[in-house]
N, C-alpha and C positions, 0 to 999 in steps of 0.2 A: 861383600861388606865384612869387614873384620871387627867383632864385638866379644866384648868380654862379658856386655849385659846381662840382666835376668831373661830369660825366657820363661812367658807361663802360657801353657796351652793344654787346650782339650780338645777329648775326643766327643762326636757327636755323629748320631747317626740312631739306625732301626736296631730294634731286637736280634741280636747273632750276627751282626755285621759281621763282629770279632772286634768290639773296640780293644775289650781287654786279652785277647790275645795278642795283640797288635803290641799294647806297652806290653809286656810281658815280654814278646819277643826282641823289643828296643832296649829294654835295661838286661836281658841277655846278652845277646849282643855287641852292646856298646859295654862287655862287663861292668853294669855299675852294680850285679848285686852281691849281695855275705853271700861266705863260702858256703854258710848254711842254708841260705836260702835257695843255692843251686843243688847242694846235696840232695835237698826234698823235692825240689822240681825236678831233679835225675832220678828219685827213686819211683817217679809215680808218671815214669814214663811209659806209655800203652804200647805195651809189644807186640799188638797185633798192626799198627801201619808206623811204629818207632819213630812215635811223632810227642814231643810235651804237652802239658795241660798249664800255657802259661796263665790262662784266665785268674788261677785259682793264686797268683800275685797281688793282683788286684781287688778281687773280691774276698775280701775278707770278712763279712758279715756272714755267719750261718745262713742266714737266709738266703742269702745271694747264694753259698754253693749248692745248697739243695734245690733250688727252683733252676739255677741255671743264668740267672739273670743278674745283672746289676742294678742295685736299688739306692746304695748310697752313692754320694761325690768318693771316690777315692785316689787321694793327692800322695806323688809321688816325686822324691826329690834324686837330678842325677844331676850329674855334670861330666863334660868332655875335656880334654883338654881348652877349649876353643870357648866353650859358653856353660854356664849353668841354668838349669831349665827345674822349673817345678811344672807339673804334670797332672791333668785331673782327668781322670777315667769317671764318664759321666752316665748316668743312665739311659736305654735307648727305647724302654718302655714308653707308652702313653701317659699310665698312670703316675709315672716319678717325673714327668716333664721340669715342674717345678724345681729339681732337682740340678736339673742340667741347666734353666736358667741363673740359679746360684752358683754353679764351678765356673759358667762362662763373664760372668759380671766383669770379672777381673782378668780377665785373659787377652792374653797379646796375638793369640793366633787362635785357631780349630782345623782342627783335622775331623773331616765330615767323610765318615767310611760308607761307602757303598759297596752291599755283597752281590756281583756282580752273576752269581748262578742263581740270585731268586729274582732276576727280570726279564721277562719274556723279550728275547731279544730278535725273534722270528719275526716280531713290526717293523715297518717303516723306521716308525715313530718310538721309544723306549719308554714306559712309565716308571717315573719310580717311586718310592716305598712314602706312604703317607710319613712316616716321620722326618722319612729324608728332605721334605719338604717344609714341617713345621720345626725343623731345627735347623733348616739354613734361613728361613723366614725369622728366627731369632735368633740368630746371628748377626741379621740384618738389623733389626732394631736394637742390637744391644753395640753395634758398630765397632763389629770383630775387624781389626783392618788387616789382618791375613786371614784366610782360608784357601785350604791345601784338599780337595779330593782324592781321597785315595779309593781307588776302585780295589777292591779287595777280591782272593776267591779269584784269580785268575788261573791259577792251577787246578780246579773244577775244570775249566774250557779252553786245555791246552796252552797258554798264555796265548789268545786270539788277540791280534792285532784289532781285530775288524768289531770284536766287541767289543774292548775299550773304545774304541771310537765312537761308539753308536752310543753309548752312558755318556761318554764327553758333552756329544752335541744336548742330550738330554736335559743335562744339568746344565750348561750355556742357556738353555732354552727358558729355565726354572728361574738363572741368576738373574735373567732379563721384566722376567714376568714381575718379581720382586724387588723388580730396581735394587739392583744389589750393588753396593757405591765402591768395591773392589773387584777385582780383577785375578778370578778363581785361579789356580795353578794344581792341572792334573798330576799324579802319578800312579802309577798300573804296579799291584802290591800283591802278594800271597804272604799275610801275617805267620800261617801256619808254618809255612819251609823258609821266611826270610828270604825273602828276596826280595831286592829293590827296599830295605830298609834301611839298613847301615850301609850296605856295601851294593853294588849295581848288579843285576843279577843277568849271567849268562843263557837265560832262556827268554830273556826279551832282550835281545839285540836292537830289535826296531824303535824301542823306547829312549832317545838322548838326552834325558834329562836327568839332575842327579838322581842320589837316593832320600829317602825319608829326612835322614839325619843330618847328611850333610845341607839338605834344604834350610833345616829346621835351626841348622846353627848361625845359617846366613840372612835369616829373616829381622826386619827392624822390630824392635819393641814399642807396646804404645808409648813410654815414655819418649821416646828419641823420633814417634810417628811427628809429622811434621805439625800443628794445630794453628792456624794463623790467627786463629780468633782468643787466642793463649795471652799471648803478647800486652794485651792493653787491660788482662782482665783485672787483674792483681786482686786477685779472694784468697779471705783470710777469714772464714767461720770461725768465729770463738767457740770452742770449748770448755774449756774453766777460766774464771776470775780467781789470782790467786795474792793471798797477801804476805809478804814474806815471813813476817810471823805470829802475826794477827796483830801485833798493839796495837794502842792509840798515838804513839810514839811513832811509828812505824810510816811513813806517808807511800810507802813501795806497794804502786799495784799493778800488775804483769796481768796481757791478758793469753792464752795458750791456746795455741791447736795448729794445727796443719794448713802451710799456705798450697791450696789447691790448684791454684791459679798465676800465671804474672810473676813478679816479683817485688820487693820491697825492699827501700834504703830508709837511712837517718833520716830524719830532717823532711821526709815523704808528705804530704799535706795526703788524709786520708777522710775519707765520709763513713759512717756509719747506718748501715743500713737495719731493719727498716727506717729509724729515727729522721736522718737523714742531718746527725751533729757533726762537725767539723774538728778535725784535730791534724796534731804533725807528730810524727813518730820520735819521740825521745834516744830509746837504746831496744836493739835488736839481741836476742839470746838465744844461742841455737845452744845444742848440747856440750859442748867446747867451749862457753863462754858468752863474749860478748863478739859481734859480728858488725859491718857496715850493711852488709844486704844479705837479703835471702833470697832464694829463687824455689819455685814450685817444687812441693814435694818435700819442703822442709819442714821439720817442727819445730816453733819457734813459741818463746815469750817475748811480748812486747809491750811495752810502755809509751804511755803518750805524754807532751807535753801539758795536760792542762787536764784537769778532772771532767772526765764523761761518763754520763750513765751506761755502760754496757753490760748487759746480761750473755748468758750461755744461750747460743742459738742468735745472736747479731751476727752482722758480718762486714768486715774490714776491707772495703774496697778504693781503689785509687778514685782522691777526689773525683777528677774529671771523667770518672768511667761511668757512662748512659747505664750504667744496669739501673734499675729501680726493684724494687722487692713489689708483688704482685700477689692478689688474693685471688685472681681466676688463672687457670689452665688448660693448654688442652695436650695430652699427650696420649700415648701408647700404653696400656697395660695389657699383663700378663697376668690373667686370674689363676689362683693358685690355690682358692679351699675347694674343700670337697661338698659345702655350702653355696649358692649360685649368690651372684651378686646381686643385691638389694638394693634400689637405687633411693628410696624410699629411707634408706638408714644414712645415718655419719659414720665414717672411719677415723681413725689417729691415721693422718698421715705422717710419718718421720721423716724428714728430708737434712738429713747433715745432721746437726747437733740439735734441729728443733722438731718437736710433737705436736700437728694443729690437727681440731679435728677439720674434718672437710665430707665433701656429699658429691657423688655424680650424678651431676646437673643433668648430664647428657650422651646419651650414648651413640654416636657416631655412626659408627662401621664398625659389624665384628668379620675378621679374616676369616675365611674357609679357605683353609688348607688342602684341601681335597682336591678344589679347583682353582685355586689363590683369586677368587673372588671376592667382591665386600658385600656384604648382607648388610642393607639398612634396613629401620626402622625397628632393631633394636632394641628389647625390653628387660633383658639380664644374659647374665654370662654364666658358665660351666664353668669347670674345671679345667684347666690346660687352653681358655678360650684365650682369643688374641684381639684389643679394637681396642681404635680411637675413641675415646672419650673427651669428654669437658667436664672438669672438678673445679668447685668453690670453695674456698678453704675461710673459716672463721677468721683467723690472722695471714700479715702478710708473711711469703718466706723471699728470698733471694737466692733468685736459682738465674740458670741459662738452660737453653736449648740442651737437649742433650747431645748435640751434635758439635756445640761449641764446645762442652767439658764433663765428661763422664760423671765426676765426682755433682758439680752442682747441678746437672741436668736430671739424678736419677732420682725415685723415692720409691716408698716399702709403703703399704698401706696393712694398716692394724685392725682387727676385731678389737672393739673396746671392750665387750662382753667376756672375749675369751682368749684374748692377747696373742689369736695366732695373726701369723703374714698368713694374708689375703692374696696380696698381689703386688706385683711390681711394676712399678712405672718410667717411661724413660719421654720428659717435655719434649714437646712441642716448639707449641706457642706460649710464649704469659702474653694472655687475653687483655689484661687493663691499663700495659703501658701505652 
């Protein structure tokens, strides 16, 4: 496939995989970096195996270089002749999970590194690394529709054909166990010497598939992913109501935000959710003026034929479209304080442009990653936990499956006491249509 698209992808994986040497050695490289930044990566080359320290590209936080680790998202922009790709080197600790469910939100692909000399590979059977488990597990629920394993650290074990293979089946074995709704694509890497990143490396002959890069230019994006459930949705969350110059004089009122969903023309017969008021679309405004339609992914102001109550946080859907806006749910969250979850309390949930609060009704199944088991009966969650829940929400919002559409499928749950994100959720089911 030949695309000029954005590409945005991250890395994901355990502590020392080598995520960030990994991009390090990819914007090497593929020369995307300043003369200067190669200058200081050549000066602080270790001449005891005259090997780079590209980690220290990425980790740019004091912290991160003294402990060794990656603790923030760190986003990095290159491009090839072929495609432009933005980059997030995500953290591979336990404690910053949360971390790496924020870089991957928005991601078109993951590259999920496995360091192939810390698994005992003398079994049958291969185990791998408790994260490499709870970060393809969310992956899975966050509906990365590429992911790319890179077995990393082959030049520890002579590039061994016969261990690559045994992590392969491993991870087959994992993507199964998680009903993982894509279809993984190996490649056998050594981040430290480059190999098999940019360019195919001549110490694995046996390996005929590309290299990193060249994969990573020919992968679809989620925009251009295929979505058939896209088609009929036509969502249009309002944003702001705006009036062109406030008079009384003035009858111009635009509503704005981002069409998520579908598309929209003149003349559209639209509903209003939750309300559920009827109107036709007047005049369309993208940035460039006036427009006959819009298609997803636009920003748009628009005006209707006949005066309607809509506030910030309604939502503009094609009349005849069955969504209904719904006060019960049940989806996936991803707890994220260092406070255990309270079922007993309400959260602000935010879903798009609106703030309700809402309570977990009901705690389902939490994941154990350990063993990708579900543990019910369920009475609160940890930090970095993963389950099905059911939430009731004060008002209704107008959402979809998160499977239908990333943007209306997902929400952020708030402490109303102390305004952090809690947790991240990605629907289900709406329970009460």
């Amino acid at each position: 496939m030949s695309t000029n698209s954005l590409l945005r992808f991250i890395t994901a994986g355990s502590v020392d995989d080598g995520k960030s040497t990994l991009i390090g050695r990819l914007l090497y490289d593929s020369h995307s970096l300043m003369s200067d930044q190669v200058d200081t990566l050549e000066k602080s080359q270790d001449s005891s195996n005259n090997s780079l320290d590209f980690a220290q590209l990425t980790d740019g936080l004091a912290a991160e270089r003294e402990q060794g680790i990656t603790i923030d998202v760190a986003y990095r922009y290159f491009a090839t002749p072929k495609r432009k790709f933005i980059l997030a080197d995500t953290p591979g600790h336990e404690q910053y999970t949360r971390n790496m469910v924020t870089g991957a939100s928005t991601a078109d692909a993951a590259i999920v590194l496995i360091d192939a000399s810390r698994l005992d590979l003398s079994q049958d059977e291969v185990t791998l690394q408790r994260q490499s488990k709870r970060h393809s597990a969310l992956l899975k629920l966050l509906g990365i529709p590429n992911i790319i394993v890179a077995i990393n650290k082959l030049d520890l074990l002579g590039y061994d054909e016969t261990a690559f293979n045994k992590i392969v089946e491993a991870y087959k074995k994992l993507a199964a166990q998680i009903n993982l709704a894509v279809t993984p694509l190996f490649i056998p890497i050594s981040a430290l010497h480059g190999e098999n990143i940019v360019h195919l490396s001549e110490r694995m002959p046996w390996y005929k598939g590309p290299a990193l890069l060249p994969l990573l230019e020919d992968l679809p994006s989620r925009q251009h992913s295929k979505d058939t459930a896209q088609g009929d949705l036509s969502l249009f969350p309002v944003q702001r109501v705006v009036r062109q110059d406030g008079s009384a004089l003035d009858d111009f009122r635009g509503y704005q935000g981002r069409l998520t969903a579908g598309k929209l023309v003149v003349g559209q017969e639209i509903r209003v959710e939750p309300s559920g008021q009827r109107s036709r679309i007047k005049e369309i405004f993208g940035p460039n003026g006036s427009q006959q339609e819009a298609v997803s992914g636009q920003v748009l102001t628009i005006t209707l034929d006949n005066d309607v109550d809509i506030s910030r946080g309604d939502t503009l859907v094609a009349a005849d479209n069955a969504i209904q806006a719904s006060r019960s749910i049940r989806a996936h969250i991803a707890w994220m304080d260092d406070k255990p979850l309270n079922t007993a309390r309400r959260y602000w949930l935010k879903h798009g442009h609106q703030s309700v609060y809402a309570k977990v009704k009901k705690l389902e199944y939490r994941w154990d990653v350990n063993n990708l088991s579900r543990e019910e009966h369920v009475e609160y969650l940890d930090m970095n936990d993963i389950a099905q829940a059911q939430l009731s929400l004060q008002q209704a919002i107008t959402a979809t499956p998160y499977t239908d559409n990333h943007l209306s499928g997902a929400f952020i749950l708030i402490d109303e006491a102390t305004n952090h994100t809690v947790a991240a959720g990605m629907i289900n089911t709406l329970l009460d249509q």
